[in-house]
TORVEXTOR-883985 format. One line per field, with one value per residue: residue in three letters; x, y, z of N, C-alpha, C in turn. Coordinates in steps of 0.2 Angstrom, whole numbers, plus 5000, padded with zeros to 4 digits. Example, Ala and Ser with C-alpha at 12.3 -4.5 7.8 and 13.67 -1.06 7.14 Angstrom:
BEGIN
resn	[Ala_Ser]
npx	[5066_5064]
npy	[4972_4989]
npz	[5039_5035]
capx	[5062_5068]
capy	[4978_4995]
capz	[5039_5036]
cpx	[5066_5064]
cpy	[4984_5000]
cpz	[5039_5039]
***
This chain:
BEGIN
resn	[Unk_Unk_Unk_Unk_Unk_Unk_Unk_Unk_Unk_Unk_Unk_Unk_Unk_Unk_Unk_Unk_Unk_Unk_Unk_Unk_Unk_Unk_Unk_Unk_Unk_Unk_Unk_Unk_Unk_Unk_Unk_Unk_Unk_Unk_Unk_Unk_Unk_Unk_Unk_Unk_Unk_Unk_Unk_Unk_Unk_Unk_Unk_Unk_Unk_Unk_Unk_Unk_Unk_Unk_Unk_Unk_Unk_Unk_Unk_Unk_Unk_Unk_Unk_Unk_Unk_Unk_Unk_Unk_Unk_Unk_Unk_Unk_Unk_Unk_Unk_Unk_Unk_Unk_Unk_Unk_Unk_Unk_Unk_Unk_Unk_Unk_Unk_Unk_Unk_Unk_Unk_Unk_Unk_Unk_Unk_Unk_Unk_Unk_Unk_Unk_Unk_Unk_Unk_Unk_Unk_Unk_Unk_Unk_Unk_Unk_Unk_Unk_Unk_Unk_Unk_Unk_Unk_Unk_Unk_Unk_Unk_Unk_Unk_Unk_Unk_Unk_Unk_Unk_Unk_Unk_Unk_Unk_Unk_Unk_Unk_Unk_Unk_Unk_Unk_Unk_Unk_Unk_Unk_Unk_Unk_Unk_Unk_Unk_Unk_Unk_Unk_Unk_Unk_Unk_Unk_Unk_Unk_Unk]
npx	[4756_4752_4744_4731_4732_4728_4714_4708_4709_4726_4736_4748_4762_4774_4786_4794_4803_4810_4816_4817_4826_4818_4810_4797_4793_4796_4786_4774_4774_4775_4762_4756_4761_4754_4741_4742_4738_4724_4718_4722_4722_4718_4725_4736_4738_4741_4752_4762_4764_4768_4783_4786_4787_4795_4808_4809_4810_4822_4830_4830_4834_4847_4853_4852_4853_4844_4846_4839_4843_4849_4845_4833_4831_4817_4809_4796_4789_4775_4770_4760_4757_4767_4776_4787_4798_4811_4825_4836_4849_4857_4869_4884_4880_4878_4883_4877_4884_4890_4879_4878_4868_4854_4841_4842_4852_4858_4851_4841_4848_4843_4829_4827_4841_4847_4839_4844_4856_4855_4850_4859_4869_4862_4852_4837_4825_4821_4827_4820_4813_4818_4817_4803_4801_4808_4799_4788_4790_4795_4806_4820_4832_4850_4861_4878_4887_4878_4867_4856_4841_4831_4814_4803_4787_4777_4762_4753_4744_4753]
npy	[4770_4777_4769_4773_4776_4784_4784_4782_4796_4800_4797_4800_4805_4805_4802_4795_4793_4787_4792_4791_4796_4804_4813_4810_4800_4811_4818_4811_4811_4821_4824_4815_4817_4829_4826_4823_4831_4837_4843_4854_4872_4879_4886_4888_4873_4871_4881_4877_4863_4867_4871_4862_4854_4860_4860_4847_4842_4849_4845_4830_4833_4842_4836_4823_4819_4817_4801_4787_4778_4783_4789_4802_4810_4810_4816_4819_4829_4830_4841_4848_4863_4864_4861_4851_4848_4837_4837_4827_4824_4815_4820_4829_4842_4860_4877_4894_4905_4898_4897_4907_4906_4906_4916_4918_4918_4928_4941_4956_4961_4962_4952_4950_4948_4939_4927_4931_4925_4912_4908_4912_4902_4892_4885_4878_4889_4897_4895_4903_4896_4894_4907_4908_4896_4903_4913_4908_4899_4899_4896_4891_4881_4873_4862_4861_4856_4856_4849_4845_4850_4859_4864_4873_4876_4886_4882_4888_4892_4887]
npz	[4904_4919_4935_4942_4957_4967_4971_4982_4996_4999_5011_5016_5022_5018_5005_4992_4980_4966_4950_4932_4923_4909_4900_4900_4911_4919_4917_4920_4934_4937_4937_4942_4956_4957_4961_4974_4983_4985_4994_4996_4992_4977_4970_4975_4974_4961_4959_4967_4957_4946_4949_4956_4945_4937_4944_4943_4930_4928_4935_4927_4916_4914_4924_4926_4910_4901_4903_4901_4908_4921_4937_4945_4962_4972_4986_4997_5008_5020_5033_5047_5040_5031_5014_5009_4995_4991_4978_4971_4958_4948_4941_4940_4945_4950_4947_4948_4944_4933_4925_4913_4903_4909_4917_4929_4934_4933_4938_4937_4925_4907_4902_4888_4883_4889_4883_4869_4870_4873_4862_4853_4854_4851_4858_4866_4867_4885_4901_4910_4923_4936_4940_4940_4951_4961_4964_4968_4979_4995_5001_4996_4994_4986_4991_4992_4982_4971_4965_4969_4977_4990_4990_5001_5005_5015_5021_5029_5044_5057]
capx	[4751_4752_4738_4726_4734_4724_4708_4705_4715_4734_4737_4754_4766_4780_4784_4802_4802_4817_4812_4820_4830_4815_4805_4789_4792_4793_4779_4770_4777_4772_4755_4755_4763_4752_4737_4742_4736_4721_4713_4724_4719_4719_4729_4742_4742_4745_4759_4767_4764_4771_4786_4790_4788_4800_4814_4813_4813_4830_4837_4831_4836_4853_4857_4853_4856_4838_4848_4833_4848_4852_4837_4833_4827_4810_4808_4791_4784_4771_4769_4758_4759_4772_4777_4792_4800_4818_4826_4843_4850_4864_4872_4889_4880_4881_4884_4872_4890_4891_4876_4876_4863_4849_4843_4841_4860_4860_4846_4844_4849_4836_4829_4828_4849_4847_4834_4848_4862_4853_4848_4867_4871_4857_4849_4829_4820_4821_4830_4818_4807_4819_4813_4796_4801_4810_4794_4784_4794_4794_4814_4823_4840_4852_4865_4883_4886_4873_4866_4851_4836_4824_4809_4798_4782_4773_4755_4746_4744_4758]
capy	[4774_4775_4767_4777_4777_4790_4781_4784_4801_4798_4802_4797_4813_4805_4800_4796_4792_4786_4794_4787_4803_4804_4818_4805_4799_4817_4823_4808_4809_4828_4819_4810_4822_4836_4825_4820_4836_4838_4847_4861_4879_4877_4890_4883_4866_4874_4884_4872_4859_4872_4872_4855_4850_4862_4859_4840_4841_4854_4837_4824_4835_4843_4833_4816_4823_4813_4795_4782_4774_4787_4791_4807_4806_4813_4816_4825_4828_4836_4841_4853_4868_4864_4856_4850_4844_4838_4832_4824_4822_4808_4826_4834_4850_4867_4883_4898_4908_4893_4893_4911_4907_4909_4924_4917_4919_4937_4945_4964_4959_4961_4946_4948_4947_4931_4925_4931_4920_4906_4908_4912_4896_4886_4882_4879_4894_4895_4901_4906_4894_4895_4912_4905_4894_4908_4918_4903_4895_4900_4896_4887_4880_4870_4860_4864_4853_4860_4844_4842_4857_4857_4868_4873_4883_4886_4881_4891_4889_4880]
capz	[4907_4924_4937_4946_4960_4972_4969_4989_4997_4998_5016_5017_5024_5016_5000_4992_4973_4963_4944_4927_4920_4903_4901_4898_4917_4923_4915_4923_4941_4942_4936_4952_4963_4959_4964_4982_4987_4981_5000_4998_4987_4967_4967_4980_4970_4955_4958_4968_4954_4942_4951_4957_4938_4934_4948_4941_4922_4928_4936_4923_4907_4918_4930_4922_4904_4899_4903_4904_4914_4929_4941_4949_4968_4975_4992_4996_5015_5022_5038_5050_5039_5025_5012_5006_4990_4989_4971_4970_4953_4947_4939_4945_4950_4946_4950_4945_4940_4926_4918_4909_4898_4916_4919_4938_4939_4931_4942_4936_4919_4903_4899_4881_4884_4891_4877_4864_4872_4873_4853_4849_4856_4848_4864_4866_4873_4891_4906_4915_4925_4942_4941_4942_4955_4967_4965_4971_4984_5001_5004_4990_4994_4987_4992_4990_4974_4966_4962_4975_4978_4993_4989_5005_5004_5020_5020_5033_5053_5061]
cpx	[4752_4745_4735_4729_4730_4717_4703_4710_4720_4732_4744_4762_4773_4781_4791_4801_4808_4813_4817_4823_4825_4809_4796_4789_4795_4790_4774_4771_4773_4767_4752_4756_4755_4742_4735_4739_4730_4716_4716_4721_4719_4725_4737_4745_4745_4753_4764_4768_4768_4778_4791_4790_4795_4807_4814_4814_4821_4833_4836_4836_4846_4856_4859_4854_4851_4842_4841_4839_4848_4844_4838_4830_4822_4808_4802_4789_4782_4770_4765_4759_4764_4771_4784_4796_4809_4821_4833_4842_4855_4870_4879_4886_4881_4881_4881_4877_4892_4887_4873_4871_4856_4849_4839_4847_4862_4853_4847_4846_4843_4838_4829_4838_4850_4846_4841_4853_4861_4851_4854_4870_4869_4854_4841_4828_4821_4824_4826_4812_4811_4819_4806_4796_4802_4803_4789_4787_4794_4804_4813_4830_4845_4858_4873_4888_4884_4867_4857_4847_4831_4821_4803_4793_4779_4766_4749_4747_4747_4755]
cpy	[4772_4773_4773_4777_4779_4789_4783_4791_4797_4802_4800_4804_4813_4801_4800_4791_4790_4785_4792_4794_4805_4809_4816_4803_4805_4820_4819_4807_4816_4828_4818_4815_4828_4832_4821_4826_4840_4843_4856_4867_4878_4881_4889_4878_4867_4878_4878_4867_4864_4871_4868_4852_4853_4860_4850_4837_4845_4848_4832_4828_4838_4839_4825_4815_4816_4806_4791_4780_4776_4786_4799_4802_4809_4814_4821_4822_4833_4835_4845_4862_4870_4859_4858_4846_4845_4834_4833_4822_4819_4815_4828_4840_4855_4874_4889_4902_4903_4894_4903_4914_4908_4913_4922_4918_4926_4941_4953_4965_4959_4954_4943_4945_4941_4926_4924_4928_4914_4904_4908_4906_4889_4883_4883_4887_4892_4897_4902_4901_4893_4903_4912_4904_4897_4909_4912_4901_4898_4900_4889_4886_4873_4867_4862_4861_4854_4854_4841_4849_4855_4863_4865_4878_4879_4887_4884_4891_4884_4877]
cpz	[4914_4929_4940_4954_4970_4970_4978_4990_5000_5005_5020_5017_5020_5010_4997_4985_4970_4954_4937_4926_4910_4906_4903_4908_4922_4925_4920_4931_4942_4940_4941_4958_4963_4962_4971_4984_4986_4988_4999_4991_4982_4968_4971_4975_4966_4953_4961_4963_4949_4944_4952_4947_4935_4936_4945_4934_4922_4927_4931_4917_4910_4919_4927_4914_4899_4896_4906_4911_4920_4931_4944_4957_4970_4981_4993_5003_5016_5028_5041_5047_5033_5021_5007_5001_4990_4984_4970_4961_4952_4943_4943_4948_4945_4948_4948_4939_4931_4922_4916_4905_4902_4917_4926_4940_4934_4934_4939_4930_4914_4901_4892_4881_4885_4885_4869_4865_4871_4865_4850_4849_4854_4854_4863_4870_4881_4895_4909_4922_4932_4943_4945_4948_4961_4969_4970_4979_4990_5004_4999_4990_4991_4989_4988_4984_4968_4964_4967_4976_4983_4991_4996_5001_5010_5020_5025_5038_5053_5067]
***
């Protein structure tokens, strides 16, 4: 169980995390994350919170291939208007053309399609939640490995 943390407001713009590759210390990170921002809009936090949980169970479950051992990385800053998540995986990367069972990397495509690929394959439900995160995010880019994602969302008056 993690401590209380945010017992006073967190007003720290920067914040760099190194997270175990276990879905149990993901779920608890974007626990903690989603309550550093507790001034901004519900519906703000929320999405965003949505978002970043997804982008970092990709890298724990993906990237780190749910290895207690590896670590993902965390970078989170906020600045006059922004906010920035940027999450490094110990993963090779990957390329959207790879993962055919996403229907983020078949845009325009039906989703049931996707759904039954992932079922023929024996795969969990799913595929969809960098869908989610496009629709949320403000500019989402990753690095040319594939292996690293910053997620901005711009927060209001610069």
């Amino acid at each position: 169980m993690m401590p209380n943390l945010l017992a006073a407001r967190f007003e720290r713009p920067w914040i760099d995390l190194m997270v175990p590759c276990t879905r149990e210390a993901a779920e608890g990170t974007a626990r903690f994350v989603s309550q550093i921002d507790d001034d901004l809009d519900v519906e703000v936090r929320d999405s965003v919170g949505l978002a970043f949980r997804e982008l970092l169970l990709n890298a724990v479950e993906w990237g780190g291939a749910l290895d207690a051992t590896k670590r993902v990385r965390v970078v989170r800053a906020r600045a006059r208007g922004v906010l920035i998540y940027r999450i490094t995986d110990p993963g090779p990367g990957f390329r959207f053309d790879d993962v055919p069972h996403a229907a983020v990397a078949h845009p325009g495509e039906s989703a049931i399609a996707r759904m039954e690929l992932r079922d023929n394959a024996g795969m969990r439900a799913g595929g969809f939640g960098l869908l989610i995160v496009r629709a949320i995010a403000d500019e989402l880019m990753y690095n040319e490995r594939g292996n690293e994602v910053t997620f901005v969302k711009y927060l209001g008056p610069f």
